[in-house]
py3Dmol code that shows the C-alpha trace and the ligand (Angstrom):
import py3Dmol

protein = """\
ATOM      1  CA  UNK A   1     -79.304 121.232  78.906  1.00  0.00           C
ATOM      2  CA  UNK A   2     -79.463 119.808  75.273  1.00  0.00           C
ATOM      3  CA  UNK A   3     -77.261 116.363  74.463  1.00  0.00           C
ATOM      4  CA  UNK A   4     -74.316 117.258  72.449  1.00  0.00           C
ATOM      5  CA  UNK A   5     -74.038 114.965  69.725  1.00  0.00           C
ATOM      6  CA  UNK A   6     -72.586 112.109  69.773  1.00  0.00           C
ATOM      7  CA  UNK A   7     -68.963 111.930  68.460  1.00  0.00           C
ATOM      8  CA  UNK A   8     -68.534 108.913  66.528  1.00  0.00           C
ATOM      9  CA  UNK A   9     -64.824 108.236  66.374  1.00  0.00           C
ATOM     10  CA  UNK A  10     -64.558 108.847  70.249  1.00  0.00           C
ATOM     11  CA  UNK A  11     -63.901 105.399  71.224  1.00  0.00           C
ATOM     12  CA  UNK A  12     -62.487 103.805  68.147  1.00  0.00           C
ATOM     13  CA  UNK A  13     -59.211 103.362  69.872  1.00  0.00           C
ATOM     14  CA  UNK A  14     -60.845 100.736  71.894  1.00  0.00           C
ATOM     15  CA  UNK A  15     -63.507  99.724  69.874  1.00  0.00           C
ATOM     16  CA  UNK A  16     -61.031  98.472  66.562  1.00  0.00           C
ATOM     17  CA  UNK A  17     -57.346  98.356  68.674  1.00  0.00           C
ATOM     18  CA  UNK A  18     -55.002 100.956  68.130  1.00  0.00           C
ATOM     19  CA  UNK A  19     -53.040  98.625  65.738  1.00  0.00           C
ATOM     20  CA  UNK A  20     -56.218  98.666  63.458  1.00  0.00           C
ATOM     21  CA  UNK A  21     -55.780 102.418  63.205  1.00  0.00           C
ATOM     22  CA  UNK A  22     -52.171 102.579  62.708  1.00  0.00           C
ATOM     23  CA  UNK A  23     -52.535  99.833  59.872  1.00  0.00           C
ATOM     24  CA  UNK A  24     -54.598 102.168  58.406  1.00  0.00           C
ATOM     25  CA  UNK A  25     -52.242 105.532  58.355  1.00  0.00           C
ATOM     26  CA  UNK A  26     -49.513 102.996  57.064  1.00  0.00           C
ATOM     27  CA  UNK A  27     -51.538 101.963  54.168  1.00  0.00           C
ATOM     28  CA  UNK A  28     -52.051 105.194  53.442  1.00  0.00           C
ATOM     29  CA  UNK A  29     -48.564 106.006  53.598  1.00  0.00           C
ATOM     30  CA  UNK A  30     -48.043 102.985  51.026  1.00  0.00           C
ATOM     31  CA  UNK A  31     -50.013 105.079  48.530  1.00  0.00           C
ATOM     32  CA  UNK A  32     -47.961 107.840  49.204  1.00  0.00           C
ATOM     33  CA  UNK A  33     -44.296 108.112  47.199  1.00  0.00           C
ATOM     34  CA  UNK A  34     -45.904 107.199  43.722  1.00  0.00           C
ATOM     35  CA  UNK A  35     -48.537 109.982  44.149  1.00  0.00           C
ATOM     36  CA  UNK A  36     -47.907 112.690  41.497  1.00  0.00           C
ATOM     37  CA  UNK A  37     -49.728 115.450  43.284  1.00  0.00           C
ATOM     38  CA  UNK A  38     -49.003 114.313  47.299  1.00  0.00           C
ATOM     39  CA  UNK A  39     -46.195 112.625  46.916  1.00  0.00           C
ATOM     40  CA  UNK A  40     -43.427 115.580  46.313  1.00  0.00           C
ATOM     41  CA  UNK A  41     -45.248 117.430  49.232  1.00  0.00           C
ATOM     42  CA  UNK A  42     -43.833 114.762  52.165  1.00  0.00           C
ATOM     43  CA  UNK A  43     -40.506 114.395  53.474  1.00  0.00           C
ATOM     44  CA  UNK A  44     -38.664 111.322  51.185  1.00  0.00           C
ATOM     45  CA  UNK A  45     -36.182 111.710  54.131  1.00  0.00           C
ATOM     46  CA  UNK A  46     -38.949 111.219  56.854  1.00  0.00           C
ATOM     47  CA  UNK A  47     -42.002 109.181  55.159  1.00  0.00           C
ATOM     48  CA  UNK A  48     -41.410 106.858  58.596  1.00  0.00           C
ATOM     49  CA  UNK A  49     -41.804 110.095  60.774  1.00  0.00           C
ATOM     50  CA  UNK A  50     -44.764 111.188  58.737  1.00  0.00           C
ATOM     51  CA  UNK A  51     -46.588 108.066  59.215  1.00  0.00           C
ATOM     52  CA  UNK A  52     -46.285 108.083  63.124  1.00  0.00           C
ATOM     53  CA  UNK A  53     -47.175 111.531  63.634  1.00  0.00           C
ATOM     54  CA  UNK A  54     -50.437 110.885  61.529  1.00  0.00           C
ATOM     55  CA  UNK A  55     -51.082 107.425  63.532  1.00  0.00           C
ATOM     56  CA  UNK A  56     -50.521 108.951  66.665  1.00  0.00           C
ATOM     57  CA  UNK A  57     -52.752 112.083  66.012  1.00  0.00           C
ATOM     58  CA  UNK A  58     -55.674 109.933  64.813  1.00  0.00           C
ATOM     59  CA  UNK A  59     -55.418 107.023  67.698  1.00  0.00           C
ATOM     60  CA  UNK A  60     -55.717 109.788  70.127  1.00  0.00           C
ATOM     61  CA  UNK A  61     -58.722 111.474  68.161  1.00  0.00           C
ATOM     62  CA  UNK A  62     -60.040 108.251  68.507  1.00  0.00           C
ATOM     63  CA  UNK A  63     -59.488 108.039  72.834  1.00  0.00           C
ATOM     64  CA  UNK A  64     -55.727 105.997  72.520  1.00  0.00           C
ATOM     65  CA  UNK A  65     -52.526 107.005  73.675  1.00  0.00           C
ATOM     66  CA  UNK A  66     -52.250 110.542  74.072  1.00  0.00           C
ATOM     67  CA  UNK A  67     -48.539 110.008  72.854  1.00  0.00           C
ATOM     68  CA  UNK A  68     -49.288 112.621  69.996  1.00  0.00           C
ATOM     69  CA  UNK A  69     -49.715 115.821  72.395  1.00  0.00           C
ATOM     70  CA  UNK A  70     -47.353 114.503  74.383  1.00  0.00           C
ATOM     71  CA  UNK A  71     -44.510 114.305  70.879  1.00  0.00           C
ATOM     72  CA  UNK A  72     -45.988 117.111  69.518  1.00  0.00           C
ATOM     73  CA  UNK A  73     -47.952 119.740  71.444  1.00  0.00           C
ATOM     74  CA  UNK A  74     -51.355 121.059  70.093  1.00  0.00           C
ATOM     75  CA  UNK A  75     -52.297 119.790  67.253  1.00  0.00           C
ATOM     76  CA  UNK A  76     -52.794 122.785  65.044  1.00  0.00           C
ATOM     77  CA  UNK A  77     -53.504 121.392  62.094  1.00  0.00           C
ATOM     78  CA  UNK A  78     -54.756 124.874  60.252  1.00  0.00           C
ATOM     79  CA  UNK A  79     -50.996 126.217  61.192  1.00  0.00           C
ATOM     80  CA  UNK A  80     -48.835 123.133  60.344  1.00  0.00           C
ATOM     81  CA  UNK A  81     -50.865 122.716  56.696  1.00  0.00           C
ATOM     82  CA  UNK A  82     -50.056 126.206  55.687  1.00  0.00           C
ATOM     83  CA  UNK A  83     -46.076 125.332  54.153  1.00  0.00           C
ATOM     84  CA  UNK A  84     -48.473 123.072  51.978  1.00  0.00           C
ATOM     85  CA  UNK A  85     -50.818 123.998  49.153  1.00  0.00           C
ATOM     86  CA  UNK A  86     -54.187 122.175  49.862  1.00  0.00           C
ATOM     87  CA  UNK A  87     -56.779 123.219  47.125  1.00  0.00           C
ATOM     88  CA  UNK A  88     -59.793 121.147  46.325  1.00  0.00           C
ATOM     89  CA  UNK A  89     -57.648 118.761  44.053  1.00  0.00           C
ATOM     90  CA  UNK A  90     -55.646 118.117  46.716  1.00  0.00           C
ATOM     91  CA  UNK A  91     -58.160 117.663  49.281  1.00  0.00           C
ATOM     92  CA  UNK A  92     -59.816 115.053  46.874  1.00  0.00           C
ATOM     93  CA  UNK A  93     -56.460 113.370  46.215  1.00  0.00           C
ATOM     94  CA  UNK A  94     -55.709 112.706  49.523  1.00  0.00           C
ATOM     95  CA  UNK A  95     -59.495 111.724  50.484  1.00  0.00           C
ATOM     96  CA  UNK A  96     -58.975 109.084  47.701  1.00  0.00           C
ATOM     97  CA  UNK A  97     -55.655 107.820  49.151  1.00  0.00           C
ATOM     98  CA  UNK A  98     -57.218 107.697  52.304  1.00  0.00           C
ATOM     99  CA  UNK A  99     -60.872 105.816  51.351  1.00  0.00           C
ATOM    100  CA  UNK A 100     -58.228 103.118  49.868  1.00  0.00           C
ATOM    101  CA  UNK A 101     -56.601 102.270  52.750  1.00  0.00           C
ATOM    102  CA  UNK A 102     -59.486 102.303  55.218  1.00  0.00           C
ATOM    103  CA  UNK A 103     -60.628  99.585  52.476  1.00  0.00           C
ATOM    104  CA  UNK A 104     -57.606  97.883  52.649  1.00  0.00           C
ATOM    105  CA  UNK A 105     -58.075  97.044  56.109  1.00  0.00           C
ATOM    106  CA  UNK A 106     -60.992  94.810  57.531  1.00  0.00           C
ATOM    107  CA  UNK A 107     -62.959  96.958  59.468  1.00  0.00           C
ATOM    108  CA  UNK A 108     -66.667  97.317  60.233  1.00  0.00           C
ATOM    109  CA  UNK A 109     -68.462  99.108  57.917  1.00  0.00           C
ATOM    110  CA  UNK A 110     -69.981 101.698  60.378  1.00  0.00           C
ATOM    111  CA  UNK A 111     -66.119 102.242  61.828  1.00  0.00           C
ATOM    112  CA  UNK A 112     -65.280 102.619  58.131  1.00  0.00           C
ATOM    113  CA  UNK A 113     -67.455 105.761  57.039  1.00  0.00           C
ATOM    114  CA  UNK A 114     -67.285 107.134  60.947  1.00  0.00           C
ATOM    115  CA  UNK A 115     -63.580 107.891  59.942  1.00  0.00           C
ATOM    116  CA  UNK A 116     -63.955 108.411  56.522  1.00  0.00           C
ATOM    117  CA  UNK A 117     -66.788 111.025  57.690  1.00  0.00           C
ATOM    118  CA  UNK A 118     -64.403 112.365  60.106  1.00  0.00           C
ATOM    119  CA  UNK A 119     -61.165 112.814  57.859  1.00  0.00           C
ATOM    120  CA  UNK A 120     -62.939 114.172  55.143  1.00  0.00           C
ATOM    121  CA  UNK A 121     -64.172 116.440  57.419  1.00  0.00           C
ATOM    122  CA  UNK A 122     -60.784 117.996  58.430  1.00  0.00           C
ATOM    123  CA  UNK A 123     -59.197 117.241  55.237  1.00  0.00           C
ATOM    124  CA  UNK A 124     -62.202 120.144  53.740  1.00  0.00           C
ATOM    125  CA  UNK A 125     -61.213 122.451  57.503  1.00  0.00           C
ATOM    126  CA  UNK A 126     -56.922 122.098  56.363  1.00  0.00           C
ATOM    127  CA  UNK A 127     -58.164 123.743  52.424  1.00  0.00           C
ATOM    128  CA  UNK A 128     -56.341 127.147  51.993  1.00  0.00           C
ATOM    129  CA  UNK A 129     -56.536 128.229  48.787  1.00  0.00           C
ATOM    130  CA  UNK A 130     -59.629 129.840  47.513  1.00  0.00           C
ATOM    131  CA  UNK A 131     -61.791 128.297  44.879  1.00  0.00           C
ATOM    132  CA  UNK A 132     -60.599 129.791  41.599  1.00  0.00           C
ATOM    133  CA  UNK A 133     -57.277 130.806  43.000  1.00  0.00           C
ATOM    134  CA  UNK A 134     -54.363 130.446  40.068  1.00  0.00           C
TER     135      UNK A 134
END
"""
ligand_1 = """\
43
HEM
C -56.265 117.724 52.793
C -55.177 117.133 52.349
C -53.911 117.008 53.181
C -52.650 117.222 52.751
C -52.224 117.612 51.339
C -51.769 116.997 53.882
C -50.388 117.101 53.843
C -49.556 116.968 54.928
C -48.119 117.037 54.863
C -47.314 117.265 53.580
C -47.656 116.873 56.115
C -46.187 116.870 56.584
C -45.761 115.458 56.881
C -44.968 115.377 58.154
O -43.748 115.550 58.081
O -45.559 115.122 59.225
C -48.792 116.683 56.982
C -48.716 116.487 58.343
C -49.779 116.176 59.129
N -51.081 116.025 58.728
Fe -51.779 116.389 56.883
N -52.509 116.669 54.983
C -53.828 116.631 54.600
C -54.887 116.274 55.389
C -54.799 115.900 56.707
C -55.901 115.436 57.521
C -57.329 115.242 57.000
C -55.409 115.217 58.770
C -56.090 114.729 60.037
C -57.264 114.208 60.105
C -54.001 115.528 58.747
C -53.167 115.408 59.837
C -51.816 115.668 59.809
C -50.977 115.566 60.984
C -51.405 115.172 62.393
C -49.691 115.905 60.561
C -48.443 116.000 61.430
C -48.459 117.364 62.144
C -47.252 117.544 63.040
O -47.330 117.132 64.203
O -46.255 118.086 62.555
N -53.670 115.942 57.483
N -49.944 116.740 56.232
"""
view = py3Dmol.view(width=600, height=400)
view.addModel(protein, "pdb")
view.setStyle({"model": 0}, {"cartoon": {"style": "trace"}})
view.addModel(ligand_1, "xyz")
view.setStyle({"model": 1}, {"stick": {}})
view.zoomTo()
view.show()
């Protein structure tokens, strides 16, 4: 039977603390309301909400609290994206929100790019417009 590779995020939860993880989403969320492009696309009325269900989706990516499925259901990221208009810009813009607030926290720097590596990574999967699309 061949190894399956290793998944590098897998025990972050432990590895940094959950509250390490959530700091992150809520710097991230800092960067949010003065975005020009991101900003108008998240719920002024629910910013708080928005945070937690991001926090609690990536600390139990990363083997926390399962308190995501448990809120939420399956994830289904593809589905719940769709209201939203993700292009490349987009995908860039919020990659660049992101890569500031995991460098806003202290973190080690192989924890850093294993979830930079890892959001990027979904944040290209959540795209649904095609290149060149008006
Ligand atoms: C590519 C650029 C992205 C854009 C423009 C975007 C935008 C949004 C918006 C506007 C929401 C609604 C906020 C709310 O009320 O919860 C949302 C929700 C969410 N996003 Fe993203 N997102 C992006 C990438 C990502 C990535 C990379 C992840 C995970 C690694 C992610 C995970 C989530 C989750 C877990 C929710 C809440 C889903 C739910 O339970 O309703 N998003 N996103």
């Amino acid at each position: 039977m061949p190894t399956p590779p290793p998944d590098p995020v897998a025990h972050l939860a432990q590895q940094l603390g959950e509250a390490t993880l959530r700091d992150v989403v809520a710097a991230f969320y800092r960067r949010i309301p003065s975005d020009d492009l991101l900003g108008p696309m998240y719920p002024s009325h629910d910013l708080a909400g928005a945070e937690r269900r991001l926090a609690d989706f990536l600390v139990q990516r990363c083997g926390g609290s399962p308190r995501y499925s448990q809120t939420r259901g399956h994830p289904r990221l593809r589905m719940r994206h769709q209201p939203f208009r993700i292009d490349a810009h987009a995908r860039d813009r919020w990659m660049a929100l992101m890569t500031a607030a995991l460098h806003e926290v202290e973190l080690p720097d192989d924890a850093r790019s294993a979830l930079r590596a890892f959001l990027g990574d979904v944040a290209t999967f959540l795209m649904n417009v095609p290149p060149g699309a008006p």
